[in-house]
DRENLOSE-544736 format. One record per residue (C-alpha): residue in three letters; x, y, z; residue number from 1. Coordinates in steps of 0.25 Angstrom, whole numbers, padded with zeros to 4 digits, always signed. Layout:
! residues N
 residu    px    py    pz num
    ala     X     Y     Z NUM
...
This chain:
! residues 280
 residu    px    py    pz num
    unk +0355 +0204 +0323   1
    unk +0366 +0212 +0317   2
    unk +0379 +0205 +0313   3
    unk +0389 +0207 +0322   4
    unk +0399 +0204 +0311   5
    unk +0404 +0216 +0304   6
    unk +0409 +0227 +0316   7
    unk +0415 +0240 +0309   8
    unk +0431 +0240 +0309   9
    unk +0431 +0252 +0319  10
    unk +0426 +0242 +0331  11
    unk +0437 +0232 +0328  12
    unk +0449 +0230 +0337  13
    unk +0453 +0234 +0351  14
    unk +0445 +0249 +0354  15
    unk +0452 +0255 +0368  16
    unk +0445 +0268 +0369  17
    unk +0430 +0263 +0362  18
    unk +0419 +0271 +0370  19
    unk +0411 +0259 +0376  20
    unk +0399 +0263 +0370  21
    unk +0404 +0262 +0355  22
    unk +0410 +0249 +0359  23
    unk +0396 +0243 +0365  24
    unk +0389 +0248 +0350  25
    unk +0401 +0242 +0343  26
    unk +0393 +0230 +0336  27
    unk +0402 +0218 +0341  28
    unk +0399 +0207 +0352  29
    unk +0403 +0210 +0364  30
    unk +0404 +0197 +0376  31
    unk +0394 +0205 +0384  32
    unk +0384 +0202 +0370  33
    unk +0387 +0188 +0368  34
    unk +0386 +0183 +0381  35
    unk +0369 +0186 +0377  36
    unk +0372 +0173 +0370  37
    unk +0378 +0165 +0380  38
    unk +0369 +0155 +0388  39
    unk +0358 +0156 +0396  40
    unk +0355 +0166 +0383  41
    unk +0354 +0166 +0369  42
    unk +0358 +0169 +0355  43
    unk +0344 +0177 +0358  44
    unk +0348 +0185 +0369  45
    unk +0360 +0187 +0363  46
    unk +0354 +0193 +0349  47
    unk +0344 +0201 +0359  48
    unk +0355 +0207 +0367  49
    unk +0364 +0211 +0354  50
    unk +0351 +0217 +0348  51
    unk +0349 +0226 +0360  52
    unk +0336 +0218 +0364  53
    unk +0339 +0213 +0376  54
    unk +0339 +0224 +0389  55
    unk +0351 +0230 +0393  56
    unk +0349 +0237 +0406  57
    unk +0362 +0242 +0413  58
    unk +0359 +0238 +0427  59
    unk +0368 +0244 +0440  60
    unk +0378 +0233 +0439  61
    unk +0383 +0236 +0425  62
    unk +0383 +0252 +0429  63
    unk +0392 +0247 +0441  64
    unk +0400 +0237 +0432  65
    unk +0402 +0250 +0423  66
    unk +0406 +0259 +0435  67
    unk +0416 +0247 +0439  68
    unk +0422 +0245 +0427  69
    unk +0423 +0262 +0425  70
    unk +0429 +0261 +0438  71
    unk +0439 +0251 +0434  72
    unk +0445 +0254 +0422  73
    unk +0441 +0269 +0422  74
    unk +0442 +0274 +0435  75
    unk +0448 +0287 +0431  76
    unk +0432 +0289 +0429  77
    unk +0425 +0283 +0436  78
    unk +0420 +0295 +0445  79
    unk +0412 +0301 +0430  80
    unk +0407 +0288 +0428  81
    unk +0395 +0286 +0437  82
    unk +0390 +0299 +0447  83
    unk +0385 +0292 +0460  84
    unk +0373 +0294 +0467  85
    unk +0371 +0302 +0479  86
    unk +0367 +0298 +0491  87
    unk +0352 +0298 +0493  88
    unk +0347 +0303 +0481  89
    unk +0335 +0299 +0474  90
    unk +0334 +0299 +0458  91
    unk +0317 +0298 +0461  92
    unk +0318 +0313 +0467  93
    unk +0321 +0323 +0458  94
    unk +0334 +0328 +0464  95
    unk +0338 +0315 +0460  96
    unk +0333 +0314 +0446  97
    unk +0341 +0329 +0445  98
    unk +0353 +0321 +0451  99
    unk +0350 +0310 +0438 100
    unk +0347 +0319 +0428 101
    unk +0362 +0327 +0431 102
    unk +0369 +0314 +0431 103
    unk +0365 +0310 +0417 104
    unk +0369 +0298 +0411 105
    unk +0382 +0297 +0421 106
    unk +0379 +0284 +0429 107
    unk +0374 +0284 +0444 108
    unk +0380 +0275 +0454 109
    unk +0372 +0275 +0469 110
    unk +0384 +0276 +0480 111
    unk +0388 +0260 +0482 112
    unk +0388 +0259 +0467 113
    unk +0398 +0271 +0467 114
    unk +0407 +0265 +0478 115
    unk +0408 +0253 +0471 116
    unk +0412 +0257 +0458 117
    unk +0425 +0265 +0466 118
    unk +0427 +0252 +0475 119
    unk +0428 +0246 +0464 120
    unk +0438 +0255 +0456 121
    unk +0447 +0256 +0469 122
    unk +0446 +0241 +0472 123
    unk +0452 +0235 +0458 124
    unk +0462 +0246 +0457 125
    unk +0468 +0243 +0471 126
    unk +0468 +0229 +0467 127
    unk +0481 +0225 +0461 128
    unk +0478 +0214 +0449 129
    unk +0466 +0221 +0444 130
    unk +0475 +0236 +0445 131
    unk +0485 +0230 +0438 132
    unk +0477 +0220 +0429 133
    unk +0471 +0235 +0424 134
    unk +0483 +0243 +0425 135
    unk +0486 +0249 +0410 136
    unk +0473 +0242 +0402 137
    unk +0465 +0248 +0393 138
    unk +0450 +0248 +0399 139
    unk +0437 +0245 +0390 140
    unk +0443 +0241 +0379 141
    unk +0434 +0236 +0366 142
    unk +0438 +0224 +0357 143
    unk +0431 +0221 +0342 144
    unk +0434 +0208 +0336 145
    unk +0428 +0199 +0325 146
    unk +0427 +0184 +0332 147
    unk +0428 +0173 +0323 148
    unk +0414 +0170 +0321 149
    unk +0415 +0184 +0314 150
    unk +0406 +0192 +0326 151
    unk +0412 +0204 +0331 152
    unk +0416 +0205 +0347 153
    unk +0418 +0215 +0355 154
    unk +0424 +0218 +0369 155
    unk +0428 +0228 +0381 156
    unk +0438 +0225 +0388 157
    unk +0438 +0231 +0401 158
    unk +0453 +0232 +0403 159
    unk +0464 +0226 +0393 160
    unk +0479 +0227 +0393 161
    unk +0488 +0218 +0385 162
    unk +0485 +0205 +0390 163
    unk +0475 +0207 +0400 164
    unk +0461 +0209 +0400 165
    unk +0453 +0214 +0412 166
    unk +0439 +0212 +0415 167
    unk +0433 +0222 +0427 168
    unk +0421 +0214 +0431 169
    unk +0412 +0219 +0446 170
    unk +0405 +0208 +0453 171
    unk +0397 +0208 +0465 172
    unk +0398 +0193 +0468 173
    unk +0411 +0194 +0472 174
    unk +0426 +0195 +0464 175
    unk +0430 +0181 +0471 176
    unk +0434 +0172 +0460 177
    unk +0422 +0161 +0463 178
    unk +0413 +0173 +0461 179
    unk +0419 +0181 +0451 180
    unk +0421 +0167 +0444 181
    unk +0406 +0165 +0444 182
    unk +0402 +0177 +0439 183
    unk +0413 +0178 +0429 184
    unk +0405 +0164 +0424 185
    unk +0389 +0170 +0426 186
    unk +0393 +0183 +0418 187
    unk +0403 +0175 +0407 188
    unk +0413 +0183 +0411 189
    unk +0423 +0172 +0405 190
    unk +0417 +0175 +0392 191
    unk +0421 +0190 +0393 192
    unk +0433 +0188 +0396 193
    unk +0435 +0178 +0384 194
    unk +0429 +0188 +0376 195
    unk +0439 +0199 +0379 196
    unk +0452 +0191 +0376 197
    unk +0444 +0186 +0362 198
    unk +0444 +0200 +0358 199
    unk +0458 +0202 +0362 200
    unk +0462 +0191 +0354 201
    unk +0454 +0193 +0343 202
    unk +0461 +0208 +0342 203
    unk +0474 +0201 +0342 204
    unk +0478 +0205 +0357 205
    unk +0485 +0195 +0366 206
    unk +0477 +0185 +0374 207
    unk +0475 +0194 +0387 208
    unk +0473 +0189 +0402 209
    unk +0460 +0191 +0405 210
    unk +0455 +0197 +0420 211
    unk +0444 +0200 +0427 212
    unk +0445 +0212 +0438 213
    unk +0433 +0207 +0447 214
    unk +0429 +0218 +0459 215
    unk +0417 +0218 +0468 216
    unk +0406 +0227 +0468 217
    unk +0404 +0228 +0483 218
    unk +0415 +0232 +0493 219
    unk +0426 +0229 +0495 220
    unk +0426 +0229 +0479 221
    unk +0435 +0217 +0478 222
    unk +0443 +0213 +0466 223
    unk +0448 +0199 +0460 224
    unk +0455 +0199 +0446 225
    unk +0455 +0187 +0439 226
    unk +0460 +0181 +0426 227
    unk +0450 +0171 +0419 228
    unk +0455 +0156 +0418 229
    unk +0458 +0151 +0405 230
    unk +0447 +0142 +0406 231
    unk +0438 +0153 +0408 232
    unk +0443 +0160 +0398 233
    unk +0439 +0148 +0388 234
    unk +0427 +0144 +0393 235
    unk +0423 +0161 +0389 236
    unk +0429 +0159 +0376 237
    unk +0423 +0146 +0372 238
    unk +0408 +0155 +0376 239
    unk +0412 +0166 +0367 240
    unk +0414 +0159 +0357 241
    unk +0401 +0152 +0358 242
    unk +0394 +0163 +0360 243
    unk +0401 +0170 +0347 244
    unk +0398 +0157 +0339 245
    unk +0382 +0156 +0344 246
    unk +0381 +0171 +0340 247
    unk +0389 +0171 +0326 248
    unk +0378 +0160 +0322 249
    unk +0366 +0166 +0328 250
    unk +0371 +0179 +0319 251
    unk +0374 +0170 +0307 252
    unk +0361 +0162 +0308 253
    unk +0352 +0175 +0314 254
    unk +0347 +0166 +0324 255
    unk +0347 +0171 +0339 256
    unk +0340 +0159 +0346 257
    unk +0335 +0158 +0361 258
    unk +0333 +0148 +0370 259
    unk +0327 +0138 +0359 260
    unk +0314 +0136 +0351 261
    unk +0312 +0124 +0356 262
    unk +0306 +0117 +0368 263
    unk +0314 +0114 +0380 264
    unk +0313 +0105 +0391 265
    unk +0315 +0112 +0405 266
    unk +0320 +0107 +0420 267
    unk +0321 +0114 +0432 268
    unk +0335 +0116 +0437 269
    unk +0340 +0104 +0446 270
    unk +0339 +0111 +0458 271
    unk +0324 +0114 +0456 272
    unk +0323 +0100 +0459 273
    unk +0328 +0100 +0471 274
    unk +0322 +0092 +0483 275
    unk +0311 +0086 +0472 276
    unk +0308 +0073 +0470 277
    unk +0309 +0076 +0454 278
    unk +0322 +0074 +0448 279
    unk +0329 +0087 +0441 280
């Protein structure tokens, strides 16, 4: 696995205006990579998804969270980033396969899909925090830094103005904080968002607020902003830093370790017990 040690001096530092592809090639860890590592996976999982091993997919929510997050922080162009379906037409006949074939590589979004990414455009910009939370940011901004175990991070903040970082994030579970909160927790959000103010810090920027714009999928597209509770916010850092030490001596022993070479002992879970005589 190649060192992630020695990034060229042109990828260092804050980057306002990197293309996204150039920053996704950049060789640096990014907080989607190292969560590979964090449990239930492995050091193994993590060396397969960083070796471009393991099957990346995209699947129609990550086109929809890519059309939400256009919609968001660039809605100016929105209307050239995907071309919508029409009605009734079918890509097995061969006016649809035309219809394909002229669009290209241009995304394609069926109507509901298309109405939900404008619902959701007009819904966080008549909503007054989130409006003014991103109200003169700077959008998809790229941080390089060298962390102290000497790995090279990188990050792209959705949204960042002096002292505020914001996080666009869609859901379909709901934008209620008990929600939100849970899937904030299932998808390490936390982590993220101690990820971001890290790179902040390390590039010698004040320690920003950070905030999460959370808007529904489904109408009415319903927004909550929320600002991560210090004790969040530590528990996310505290797994960084975890994750940034199990991979520094992984790399510096080149061993990427599974699940274990040895035998392991295995119960059901408590509940599969449940109304039997045998004790969990």
């Amino acid at each position: 696995m190649s060192t992630l040690r020695d990034v060229p001096s042109n990828l260092t530092g804050i980057h306002f205006d990197m293309p996204e592809a150039e920053y996704r090639m950049a060789p640096a860890i990014a907080g989607s990579d190292a969560k590979h590592i964090l449990p239930p996976k492995t050091p193994a999982h993590y060396a397969a998804h960083m070796a471009g091993e393991a099957k990346k997919e995209q699947t129609r929510a990550m086109l929809m969270g890519t059309m939400s997050h256009v919609a968001v922080l660039e809605p100016q162009r929105l209307d050239a980033a995907f071309v919508e379906k029409p009605e009734g037409i079918d890509f097995r006949t061969k006016e649809g396969k035309e219809w394909k074939a002229k669009v290209g590589n241009t995304p394609i979004l069926d109507q509901d899909e298309a109405r939900a990414v404008r619902g959701i455009r007009d819904s966080i910009a008549a909503h007054d925090a989130a409006s003014e939370l991103l109200a003169g940011t700077k959008s998809e901004v790229s941080l390089f830094a060298e962390h102290r175990t000497g790995l090279w991070l990188k990050g792209r903040i959705d949204a960042l103005k002096d002292g505020v970082i914001c996080d666009v994030k869609t859901t379909s579970a709901g934008a209620d904080a008990n929600a939100f909160a849970r899937q904030c927790f299932a998808l390490n959000y936390h982590v993220s968002a101690a990820w971001y103010v890290s790179l902040c810090a390390l590039n010698g920027l004040p320690t920003p607020k950070f905030h999460w714009i959370a808007v529904e999928t489904a109408a009415p597209y319903a927004v909550a902003v929320y600002e991560i509770d210090v004790r969040a916010l530590q528990l996310g850092m505290t797994v960084m830093q975890d994750a940034l030490a199990l991979i520094a001596r992984c790399e510096d022993e080149g061993h990427w370790p599974g699940y274990g070479d040895e035998v392991q002992t295995l119960n059901l879970p408590p509940w599969a017990y449940k109304g039997s005589e045998v004790a969990a």
